[in-house]
C-alpha positions in Angstrom: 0.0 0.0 0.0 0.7 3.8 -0.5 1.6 5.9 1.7 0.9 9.9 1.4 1.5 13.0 3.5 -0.7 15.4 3.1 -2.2 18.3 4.8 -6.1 17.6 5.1 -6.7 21.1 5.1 -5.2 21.8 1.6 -7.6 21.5 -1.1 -5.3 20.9 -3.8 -4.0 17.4 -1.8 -8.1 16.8 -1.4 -8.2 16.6 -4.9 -5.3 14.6 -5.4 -6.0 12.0 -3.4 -9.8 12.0 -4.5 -8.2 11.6 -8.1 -6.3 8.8 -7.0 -8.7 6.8 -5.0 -11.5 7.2 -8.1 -8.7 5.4 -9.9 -8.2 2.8 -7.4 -5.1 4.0 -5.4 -5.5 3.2 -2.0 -3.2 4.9 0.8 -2.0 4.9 3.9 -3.3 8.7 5.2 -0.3 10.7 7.3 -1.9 14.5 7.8 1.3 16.6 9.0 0.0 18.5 10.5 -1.9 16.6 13.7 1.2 14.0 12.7 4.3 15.1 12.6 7.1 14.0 9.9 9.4 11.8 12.4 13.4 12.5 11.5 13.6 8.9 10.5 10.7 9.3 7.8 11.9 12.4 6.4 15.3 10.6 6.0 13.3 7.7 3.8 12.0 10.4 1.4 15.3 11.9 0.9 17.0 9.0 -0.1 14.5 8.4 -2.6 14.5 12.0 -3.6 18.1 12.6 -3.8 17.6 15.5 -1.3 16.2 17.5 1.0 15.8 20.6 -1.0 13.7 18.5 -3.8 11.5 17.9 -0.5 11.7 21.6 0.5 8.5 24.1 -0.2 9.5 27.7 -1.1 5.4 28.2 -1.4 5.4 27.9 2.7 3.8 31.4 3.8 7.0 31.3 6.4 9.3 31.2 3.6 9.7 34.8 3.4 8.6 36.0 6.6 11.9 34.5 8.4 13.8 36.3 5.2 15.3 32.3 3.7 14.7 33.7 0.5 17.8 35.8 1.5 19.8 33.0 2.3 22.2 30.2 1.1 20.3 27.1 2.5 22.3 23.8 2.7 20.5 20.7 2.9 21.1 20.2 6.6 18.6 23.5 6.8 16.3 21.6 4.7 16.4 19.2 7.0 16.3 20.9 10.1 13.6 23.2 8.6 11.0 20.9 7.0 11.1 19.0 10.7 10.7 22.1 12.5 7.5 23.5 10.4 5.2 21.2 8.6 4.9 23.7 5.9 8.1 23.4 4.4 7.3 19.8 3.3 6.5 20.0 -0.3 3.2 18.5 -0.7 1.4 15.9 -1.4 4.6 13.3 -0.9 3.6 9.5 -2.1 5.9 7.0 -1.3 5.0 3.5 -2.5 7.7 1.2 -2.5 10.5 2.7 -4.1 8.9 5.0 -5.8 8.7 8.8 -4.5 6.3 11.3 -6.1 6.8 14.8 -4.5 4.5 17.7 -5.1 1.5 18.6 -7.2 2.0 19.3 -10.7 0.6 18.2 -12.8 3.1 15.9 -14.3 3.5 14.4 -10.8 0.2 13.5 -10.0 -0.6 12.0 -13.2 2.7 10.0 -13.4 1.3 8.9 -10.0 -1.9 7.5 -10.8 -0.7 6.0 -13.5 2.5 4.5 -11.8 0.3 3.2 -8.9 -2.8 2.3 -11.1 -0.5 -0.9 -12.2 
């Protein structure tokens, strides 16, 4: 089975997973907000990634605010960020097997459904 972290208040990750699950997908449901990302999962999606950063949201409403636009970021402060605020996380994030999707693009989310479909 799938799993997916997802923020059940974003609409756009409602709609992804209702896209999925009309096509059959069934997941495993993490919200990361009421459950946080453990260091040890976020470490899992990396490796499948290649890196924090691909993980990494520069969308998050905090991005600016705490001025890391401004800044050099290394992929320990990934890291360290995306664990300390949920929001960082880019989302949706399916991992099913070895397979990682990350995001919502379109491309992603239709690679996806049809990666998972099989």
């Amino acid at each position: 089975m799938s799993k997916i972290f997802h923020l059940s208040t974003c609409s756009t990750c409602s709609k992804i997973i209702k896209q999925a699950e009309e096509a059959g997908i069934k997941f495993e449901k993490q919200d990361i907000k009421t459950e946080q990302i453990s260091a040890a999962e976020l470490e899992a999606m990396m490796k499948l990634a290649g890196s924090y950063e691909a993980l990494f949201s520069r969308r998050s409403q905090k991005f600016r605010p705490m001025g890391l636009h401004e800044k050099n970021l290394t992929e320990n402060d990934y890291k360290e960020l995306i664990l300390q605020e949920y929001t960082f996380l880019k989302r949706p994030v399916v991992i099913s097997g070895e397979k990682i999707f990350v995001g919502n693009s379109p491309k992603v989310v239709e690679e996806m459904v049809e990666k998972l479909k099989q």
